[in-house]
Biopython code that builds the backbone (N, CA, C, O; Angstrom):
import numpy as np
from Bio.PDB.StructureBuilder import StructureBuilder

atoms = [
    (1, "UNK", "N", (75.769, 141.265, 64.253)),
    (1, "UNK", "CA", (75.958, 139.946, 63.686)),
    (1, "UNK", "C", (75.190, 139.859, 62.376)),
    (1, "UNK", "O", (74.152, 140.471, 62.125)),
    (2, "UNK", "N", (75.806, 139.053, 61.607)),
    (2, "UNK", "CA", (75.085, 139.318, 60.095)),
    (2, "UNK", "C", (74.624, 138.258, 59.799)),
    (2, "UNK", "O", (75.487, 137.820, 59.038)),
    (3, "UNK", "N", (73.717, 137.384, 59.874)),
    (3, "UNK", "CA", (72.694, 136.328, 59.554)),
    (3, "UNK", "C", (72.830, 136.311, 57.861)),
    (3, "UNK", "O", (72.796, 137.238, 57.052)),
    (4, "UNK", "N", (72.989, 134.932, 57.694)),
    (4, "UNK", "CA", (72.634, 134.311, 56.496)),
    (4, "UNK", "C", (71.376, 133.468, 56.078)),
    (4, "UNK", "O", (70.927, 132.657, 56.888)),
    (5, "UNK", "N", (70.786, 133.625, 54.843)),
    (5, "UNK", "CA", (69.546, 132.557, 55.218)),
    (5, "UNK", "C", (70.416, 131.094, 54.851)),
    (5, "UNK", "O", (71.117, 131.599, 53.974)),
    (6, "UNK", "N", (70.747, 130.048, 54.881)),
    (6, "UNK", "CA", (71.491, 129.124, 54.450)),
    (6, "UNK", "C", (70.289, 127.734, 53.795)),
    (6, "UNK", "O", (69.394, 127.073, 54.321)),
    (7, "UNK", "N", (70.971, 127.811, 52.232)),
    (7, "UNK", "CA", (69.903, 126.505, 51.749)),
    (7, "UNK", "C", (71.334, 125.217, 51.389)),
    (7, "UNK", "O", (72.543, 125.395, 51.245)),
    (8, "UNK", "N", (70.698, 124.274, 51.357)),
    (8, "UNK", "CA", (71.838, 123.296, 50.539)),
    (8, "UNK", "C", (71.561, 123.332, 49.299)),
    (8, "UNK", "O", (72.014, 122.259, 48.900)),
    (9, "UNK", "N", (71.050, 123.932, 48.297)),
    (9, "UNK", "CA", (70.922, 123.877, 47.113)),
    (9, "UNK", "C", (72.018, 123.147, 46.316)),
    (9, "UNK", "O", (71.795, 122.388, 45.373)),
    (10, "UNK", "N", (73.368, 123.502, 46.863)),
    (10, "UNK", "CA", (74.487, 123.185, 46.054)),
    (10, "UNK", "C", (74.561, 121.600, 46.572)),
    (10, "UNK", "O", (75.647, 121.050, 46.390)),
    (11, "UNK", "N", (73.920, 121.126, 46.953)),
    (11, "UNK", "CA", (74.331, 119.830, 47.618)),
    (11, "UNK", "C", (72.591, 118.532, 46.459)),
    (11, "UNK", "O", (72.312, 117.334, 46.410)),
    (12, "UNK", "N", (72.016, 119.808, 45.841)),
    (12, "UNK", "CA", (71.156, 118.774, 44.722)),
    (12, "UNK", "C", (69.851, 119.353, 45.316)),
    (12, "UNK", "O", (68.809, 119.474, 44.671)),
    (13, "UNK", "N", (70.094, 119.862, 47.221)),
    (13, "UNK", "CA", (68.603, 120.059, 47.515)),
    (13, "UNK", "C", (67.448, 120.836, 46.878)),
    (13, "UNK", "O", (67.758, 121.713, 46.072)),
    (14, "UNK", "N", (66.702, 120.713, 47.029)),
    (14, "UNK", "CA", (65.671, 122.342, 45.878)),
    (14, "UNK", "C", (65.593, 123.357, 46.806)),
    (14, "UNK", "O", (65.391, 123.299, 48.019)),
    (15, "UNK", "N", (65.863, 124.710, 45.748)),
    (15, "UNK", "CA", (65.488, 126.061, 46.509)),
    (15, "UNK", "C", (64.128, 126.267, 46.882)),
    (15, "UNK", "O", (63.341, 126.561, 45.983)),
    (16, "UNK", "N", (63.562, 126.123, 48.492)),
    (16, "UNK", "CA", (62.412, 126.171, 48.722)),
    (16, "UNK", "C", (62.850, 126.667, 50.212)),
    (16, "UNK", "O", (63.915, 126.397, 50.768)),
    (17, "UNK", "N", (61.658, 127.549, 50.792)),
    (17, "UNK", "CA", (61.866, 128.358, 51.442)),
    (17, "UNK", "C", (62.489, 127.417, 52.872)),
    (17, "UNK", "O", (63.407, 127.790, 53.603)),
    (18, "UNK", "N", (61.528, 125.843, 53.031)),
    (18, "UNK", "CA", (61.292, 124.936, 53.863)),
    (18, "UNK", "C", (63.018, 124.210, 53.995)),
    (18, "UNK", "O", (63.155, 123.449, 54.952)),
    (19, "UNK", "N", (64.111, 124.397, 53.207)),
    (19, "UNK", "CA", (65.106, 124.077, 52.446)),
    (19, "UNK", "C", (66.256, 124.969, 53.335)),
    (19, "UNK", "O", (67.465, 124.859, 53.132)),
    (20, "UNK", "N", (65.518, 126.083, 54.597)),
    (20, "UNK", "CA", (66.588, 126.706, 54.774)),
    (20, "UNK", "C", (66.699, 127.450, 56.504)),
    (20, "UNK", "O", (65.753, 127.658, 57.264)),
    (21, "UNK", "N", (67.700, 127.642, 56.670)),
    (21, "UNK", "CA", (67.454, 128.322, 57.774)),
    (21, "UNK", "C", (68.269, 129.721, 58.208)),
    (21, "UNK", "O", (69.198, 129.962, 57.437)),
    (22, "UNK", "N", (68.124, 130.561, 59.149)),
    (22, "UNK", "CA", (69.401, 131.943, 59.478)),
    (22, "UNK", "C", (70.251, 131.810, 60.040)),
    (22, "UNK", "O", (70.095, 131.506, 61.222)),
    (23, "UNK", "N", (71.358, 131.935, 59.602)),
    (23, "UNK", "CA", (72.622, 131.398, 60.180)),
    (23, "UNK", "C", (73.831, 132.632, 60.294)),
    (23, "UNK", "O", (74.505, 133.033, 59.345)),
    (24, "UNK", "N", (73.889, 132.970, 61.279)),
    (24, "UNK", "CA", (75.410, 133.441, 61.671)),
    (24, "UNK", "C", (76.366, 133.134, 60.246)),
    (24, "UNK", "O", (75.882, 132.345, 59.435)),
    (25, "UNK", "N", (77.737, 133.762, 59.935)),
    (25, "UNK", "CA", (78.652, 133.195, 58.907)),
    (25, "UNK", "C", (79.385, 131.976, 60.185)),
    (25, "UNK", "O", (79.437, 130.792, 59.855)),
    (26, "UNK", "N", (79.851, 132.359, 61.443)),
    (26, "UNK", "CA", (80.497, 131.406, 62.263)),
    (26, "UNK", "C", (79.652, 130.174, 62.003)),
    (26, "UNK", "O", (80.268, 129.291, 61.407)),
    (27, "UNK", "N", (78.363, 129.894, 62.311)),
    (27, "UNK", "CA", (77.471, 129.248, 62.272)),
    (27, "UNK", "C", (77.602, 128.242, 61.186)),
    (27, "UNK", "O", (77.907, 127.050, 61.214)),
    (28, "UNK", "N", (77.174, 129.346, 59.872)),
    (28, "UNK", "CA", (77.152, 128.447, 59.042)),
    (28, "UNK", "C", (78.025, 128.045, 58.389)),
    (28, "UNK", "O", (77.769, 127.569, 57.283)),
    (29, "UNK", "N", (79.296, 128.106, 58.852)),
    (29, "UNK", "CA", (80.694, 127.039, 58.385)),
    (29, "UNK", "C", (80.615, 126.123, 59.330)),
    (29, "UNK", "O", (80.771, 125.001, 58.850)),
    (30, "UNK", "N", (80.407, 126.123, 60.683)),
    (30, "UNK", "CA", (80.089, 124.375, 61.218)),
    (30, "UNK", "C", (78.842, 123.605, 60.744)),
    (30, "UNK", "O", (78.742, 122.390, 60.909)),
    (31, "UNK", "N", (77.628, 124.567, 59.981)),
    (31, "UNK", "CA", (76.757, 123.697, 59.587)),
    (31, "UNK", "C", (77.080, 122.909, 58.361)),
    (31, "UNK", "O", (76.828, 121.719, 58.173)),
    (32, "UNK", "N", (77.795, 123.915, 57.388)),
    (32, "UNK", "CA", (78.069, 123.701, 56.397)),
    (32, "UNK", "C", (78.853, 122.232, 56.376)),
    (32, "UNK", "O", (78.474, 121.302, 55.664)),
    (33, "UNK", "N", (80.075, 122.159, 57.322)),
    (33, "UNK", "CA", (80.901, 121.096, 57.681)),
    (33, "UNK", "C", (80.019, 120.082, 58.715)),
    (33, "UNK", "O", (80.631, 119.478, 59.595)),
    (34, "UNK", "N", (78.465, 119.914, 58.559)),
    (34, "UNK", "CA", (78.350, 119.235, 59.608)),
    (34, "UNK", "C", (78.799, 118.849, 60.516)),
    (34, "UNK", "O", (79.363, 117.776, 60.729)),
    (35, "UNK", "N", (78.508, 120.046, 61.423)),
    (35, "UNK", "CA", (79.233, 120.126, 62.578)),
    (35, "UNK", "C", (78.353, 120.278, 63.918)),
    (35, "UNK", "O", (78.567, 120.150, 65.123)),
    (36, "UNK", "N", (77.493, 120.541, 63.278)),
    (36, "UNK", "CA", (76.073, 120.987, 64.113)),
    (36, "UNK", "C", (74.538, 120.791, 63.019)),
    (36, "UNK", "O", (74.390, 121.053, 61.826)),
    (37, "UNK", "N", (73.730, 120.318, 63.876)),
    (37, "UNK", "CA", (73.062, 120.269, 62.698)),
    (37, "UNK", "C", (71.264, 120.402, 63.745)),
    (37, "UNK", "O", (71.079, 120.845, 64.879)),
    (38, "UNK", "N", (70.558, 119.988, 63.044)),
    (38, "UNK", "CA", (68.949, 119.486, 64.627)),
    (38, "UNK", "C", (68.219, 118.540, 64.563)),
    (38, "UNK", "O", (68.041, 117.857, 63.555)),
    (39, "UNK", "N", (67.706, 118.384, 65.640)),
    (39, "UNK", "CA", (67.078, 117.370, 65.959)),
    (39, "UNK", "C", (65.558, 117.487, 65.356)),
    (39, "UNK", "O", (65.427, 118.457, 64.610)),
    (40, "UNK", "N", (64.207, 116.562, 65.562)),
    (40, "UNK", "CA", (63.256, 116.053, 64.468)),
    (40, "UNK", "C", (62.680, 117.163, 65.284)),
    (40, "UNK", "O", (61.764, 117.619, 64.600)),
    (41, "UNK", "N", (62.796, 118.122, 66.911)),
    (41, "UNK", "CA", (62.046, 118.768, 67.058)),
    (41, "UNK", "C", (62.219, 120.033, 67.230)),
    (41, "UNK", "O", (61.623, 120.856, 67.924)),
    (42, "UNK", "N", (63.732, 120.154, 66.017)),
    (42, "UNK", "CA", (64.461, 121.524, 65.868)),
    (42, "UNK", "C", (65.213, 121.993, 66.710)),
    (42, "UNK", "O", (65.637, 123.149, 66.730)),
    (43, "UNK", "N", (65.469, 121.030, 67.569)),
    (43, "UNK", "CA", (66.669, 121.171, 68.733)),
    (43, "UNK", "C", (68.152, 121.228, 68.204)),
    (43, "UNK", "O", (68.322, 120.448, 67.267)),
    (44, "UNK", "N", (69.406, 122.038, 68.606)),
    (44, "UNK", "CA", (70.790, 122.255, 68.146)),
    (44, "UNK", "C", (71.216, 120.696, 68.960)),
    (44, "UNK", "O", (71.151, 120.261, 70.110)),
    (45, "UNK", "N", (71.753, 120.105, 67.394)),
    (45, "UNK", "CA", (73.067, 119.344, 68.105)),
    (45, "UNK", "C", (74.304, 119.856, 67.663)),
    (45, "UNK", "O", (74.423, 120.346, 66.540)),
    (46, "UNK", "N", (75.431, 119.759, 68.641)),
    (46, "UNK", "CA", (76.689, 119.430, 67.863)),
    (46, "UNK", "C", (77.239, 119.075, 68.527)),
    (46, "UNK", "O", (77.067, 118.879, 69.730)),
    (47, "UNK", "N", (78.437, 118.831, 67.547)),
    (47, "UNK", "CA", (79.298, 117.537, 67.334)),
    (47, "UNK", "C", (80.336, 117.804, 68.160)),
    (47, "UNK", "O", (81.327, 118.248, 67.581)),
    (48, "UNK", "N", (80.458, 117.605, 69.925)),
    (48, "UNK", "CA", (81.215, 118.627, 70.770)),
    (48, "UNK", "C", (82.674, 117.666, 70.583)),
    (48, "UNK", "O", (83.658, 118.013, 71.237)),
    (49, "UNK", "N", (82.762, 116.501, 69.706)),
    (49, "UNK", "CA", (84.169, 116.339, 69.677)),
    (49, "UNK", "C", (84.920, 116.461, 68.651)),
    (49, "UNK", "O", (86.024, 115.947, 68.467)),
    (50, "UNK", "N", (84.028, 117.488, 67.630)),
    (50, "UNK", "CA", (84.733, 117.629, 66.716)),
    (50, "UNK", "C", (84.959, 119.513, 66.540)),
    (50, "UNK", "O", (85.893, 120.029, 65.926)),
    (51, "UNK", "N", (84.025, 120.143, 67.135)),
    (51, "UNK", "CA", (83.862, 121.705, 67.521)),
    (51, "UNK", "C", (84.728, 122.205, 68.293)),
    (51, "UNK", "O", (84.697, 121.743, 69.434)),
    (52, "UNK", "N", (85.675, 123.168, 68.044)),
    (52, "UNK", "CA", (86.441, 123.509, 68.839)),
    (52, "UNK", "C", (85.752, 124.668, 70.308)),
    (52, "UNK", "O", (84.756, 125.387, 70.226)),
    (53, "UNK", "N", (86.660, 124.506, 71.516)),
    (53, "UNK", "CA", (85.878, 125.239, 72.528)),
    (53, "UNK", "C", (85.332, 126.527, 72.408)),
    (53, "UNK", "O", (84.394, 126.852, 73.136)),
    (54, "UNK", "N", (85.884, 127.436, 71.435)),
    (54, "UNK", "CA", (85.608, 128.917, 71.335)),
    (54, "UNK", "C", (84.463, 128.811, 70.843)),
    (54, "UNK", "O", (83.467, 128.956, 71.553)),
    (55, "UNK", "N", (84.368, 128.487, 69.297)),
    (55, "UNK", "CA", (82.853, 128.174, 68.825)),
    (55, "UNK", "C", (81.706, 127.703, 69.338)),
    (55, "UNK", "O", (80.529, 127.967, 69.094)),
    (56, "UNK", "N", (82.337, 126.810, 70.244)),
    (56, "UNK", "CA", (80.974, 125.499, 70.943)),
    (56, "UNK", "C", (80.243, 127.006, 72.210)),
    (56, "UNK", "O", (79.089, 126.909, 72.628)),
    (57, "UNK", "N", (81.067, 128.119, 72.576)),
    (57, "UNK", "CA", (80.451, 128.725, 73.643)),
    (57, "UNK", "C", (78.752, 129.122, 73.134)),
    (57, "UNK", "O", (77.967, 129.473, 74.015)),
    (58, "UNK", "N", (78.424, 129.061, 72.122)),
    (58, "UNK", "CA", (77.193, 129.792, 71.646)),
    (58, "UNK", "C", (76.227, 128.222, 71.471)),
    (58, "UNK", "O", (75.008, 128.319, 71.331)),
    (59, "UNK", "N", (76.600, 127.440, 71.485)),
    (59, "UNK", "CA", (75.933, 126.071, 71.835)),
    (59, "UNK", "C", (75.593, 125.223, 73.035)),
    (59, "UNK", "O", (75.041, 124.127, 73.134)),
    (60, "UNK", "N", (76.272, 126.371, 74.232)),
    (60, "UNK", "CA", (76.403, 125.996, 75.838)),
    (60, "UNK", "C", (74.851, 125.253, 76.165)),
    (60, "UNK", "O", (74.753, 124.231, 76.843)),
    (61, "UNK", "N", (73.733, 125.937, 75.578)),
    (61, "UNK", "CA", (72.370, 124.857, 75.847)),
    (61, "UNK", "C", (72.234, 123.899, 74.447)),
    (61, "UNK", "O", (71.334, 124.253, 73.685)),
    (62, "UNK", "N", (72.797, 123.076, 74.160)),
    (62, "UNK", "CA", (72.678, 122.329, 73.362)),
    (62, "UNK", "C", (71.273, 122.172, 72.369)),
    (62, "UNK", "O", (71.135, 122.291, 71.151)),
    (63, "UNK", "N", (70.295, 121.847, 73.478)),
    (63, "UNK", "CA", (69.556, 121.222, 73.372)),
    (63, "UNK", "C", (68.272, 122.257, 73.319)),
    (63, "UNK", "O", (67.061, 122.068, 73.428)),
    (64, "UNK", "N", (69.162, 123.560, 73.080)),
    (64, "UNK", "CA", (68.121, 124.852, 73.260)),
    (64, "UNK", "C", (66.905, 124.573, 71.763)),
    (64, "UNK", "O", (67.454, 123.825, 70.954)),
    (65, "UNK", "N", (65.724, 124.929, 71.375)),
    (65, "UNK", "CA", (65.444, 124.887, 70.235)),
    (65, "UNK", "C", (65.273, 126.221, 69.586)),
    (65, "UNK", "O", (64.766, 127.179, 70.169)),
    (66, "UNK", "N", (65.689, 126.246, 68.430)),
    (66, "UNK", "CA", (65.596, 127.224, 67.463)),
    (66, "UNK", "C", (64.367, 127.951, 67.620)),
    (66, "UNK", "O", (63.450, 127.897, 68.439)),
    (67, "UNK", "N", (64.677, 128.843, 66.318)),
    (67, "UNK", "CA", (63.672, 130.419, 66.746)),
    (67, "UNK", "C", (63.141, 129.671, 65.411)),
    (67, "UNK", "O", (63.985, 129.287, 64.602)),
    (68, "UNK", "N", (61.787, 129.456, 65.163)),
    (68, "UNK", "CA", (61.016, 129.149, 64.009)),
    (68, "UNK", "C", (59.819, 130.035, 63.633)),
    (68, "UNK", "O", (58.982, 130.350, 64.479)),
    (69, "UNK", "N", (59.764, 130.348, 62.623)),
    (69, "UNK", "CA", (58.407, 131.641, 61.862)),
    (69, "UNK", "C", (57.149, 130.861, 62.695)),
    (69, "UNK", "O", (57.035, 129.677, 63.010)),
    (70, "UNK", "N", (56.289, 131.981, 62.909)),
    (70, "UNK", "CA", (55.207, 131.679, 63.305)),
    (70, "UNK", "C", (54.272, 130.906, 62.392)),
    (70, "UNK", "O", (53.421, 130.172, 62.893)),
    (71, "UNK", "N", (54.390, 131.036, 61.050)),
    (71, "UNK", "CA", (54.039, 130.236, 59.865)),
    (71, "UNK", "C", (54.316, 128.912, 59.892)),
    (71, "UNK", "O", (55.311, 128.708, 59.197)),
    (72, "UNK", "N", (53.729, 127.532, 60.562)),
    (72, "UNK", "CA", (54.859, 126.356, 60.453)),
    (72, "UNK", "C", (54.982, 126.130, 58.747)),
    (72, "UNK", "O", (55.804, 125.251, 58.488)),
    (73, "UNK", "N", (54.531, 126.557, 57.899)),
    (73, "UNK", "CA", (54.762, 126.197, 56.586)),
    (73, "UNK", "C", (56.092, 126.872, 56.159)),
    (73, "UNK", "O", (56.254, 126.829, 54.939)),
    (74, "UNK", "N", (56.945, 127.396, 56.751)),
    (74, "UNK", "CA", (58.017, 128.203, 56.696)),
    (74, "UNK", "C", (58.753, 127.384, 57.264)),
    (74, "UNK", "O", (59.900, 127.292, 56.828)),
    (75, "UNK", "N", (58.433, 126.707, 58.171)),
    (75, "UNK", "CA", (59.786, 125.950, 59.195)),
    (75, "UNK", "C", (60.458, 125.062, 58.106)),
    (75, "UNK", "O", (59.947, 124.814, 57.014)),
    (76, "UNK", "N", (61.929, 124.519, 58.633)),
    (76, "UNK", "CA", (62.725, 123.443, 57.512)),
    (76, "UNK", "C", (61.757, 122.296, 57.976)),
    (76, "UNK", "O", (61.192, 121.945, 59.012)),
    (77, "UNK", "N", (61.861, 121.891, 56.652)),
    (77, "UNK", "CA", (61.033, 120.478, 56.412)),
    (77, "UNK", "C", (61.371, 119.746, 56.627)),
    (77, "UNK", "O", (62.449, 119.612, 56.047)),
    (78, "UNK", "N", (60.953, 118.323, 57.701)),
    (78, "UNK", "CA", (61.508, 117.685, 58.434)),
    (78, "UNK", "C", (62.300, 116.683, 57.523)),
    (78, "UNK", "O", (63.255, 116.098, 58.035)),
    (79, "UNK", "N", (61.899, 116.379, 55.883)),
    (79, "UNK", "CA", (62.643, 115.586, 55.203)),
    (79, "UNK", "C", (64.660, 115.875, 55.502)),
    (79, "UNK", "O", (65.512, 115.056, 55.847)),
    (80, "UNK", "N", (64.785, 117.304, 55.191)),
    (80, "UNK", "CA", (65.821, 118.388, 55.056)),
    (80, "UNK", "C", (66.344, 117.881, 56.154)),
    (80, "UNK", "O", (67.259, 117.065, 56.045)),
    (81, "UNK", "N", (65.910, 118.231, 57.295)),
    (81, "UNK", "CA", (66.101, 118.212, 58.614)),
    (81, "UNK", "C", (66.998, 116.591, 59.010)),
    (81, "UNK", "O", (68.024, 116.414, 59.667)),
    (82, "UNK", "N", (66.198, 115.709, 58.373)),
    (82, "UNK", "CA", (66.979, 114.318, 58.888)),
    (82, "UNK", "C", (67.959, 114.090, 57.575)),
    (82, "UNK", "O", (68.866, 113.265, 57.687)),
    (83, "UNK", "N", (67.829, 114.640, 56.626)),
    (83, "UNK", "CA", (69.313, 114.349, 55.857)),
    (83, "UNK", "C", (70.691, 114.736, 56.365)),
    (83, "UNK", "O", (71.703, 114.101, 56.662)),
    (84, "UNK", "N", (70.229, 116.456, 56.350)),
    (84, "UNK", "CA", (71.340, 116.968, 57.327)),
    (84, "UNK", "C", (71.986, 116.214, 58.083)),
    (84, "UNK", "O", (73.176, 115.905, 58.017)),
    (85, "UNK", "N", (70.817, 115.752, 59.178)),
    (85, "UNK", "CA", (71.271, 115.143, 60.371)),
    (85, "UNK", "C", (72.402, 113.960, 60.141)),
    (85, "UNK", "O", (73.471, 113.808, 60.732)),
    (86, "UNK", "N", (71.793, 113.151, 59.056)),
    (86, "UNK", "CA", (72.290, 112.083, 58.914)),
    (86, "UNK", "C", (73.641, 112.108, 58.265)),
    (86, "UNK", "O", (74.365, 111.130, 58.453)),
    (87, "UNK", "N", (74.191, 113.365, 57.327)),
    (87, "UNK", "CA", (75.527, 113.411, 57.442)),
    (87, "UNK", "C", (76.274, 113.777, 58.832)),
    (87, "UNK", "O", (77.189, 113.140, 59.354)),
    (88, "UNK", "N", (75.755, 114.772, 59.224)),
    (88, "UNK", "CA", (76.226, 115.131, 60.884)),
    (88, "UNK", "C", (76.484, 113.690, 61.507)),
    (88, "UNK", "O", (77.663, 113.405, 61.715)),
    (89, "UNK", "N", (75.511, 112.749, 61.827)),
    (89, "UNK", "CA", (76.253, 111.398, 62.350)),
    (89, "UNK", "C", (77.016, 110.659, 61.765)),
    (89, "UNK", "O", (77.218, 109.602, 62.363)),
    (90, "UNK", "N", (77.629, 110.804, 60.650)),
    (90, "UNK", "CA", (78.687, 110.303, 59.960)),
    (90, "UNK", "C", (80.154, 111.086, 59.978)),
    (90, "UNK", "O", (81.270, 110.646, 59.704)),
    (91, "UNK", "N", (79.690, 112.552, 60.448)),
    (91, "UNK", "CA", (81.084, 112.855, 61.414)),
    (91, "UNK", "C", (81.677, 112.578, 62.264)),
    (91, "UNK", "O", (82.701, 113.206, 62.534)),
]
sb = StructureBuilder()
sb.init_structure("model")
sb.init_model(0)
sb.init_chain("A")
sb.init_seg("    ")
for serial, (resi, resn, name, xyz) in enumerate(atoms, 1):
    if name == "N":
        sb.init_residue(resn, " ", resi, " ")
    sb.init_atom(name, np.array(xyz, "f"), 0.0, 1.0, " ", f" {name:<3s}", serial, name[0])
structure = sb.get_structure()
């Protein structure tokens, strides 16, 4: 599987390390489409009525939380984190 690091840069955000996370390419076309996005304590949501069933199989624990650097100064910054989010609930 080939991991991407994924930033929103193109969306105005700044390139900063805190700005990003590793993403699958499957992955990061539902993130991209807010389709999935996390919660304030880095937990996966998605959007199970808009995700089709094949994709959603790798989201079966929803509520699993992400793999984060042992560095918390590396983790996405919770600003990042609730923008995202907040287009995701407008899907």
């Amino acid at each position: 599987m080939i991991w991407r690091y994924r930033r929103t840069v193109t969306d105005g955000e700044p390139d900063v390390v805190q700005n990003g996370i590793a993403l699958s390419a499957t992955v990061q076309g539902l993130f991209d489409r807010h389709l999935i996005s996390l919660s304030d304590d880095y937990r996966i949501l998605v959007s199970h009525n808009e995700v089709p069933l094949v994709p959603r199989t790798p989201f079966a624990k929803q509520m699993d939380r992400i793999h984060l650097p042992a560095d918390g100064r590396l983790w996405p910054h919770p600003a990042y984190v609730v923008r995202h989010r907040e287009r995701f609930s407008s899907v």
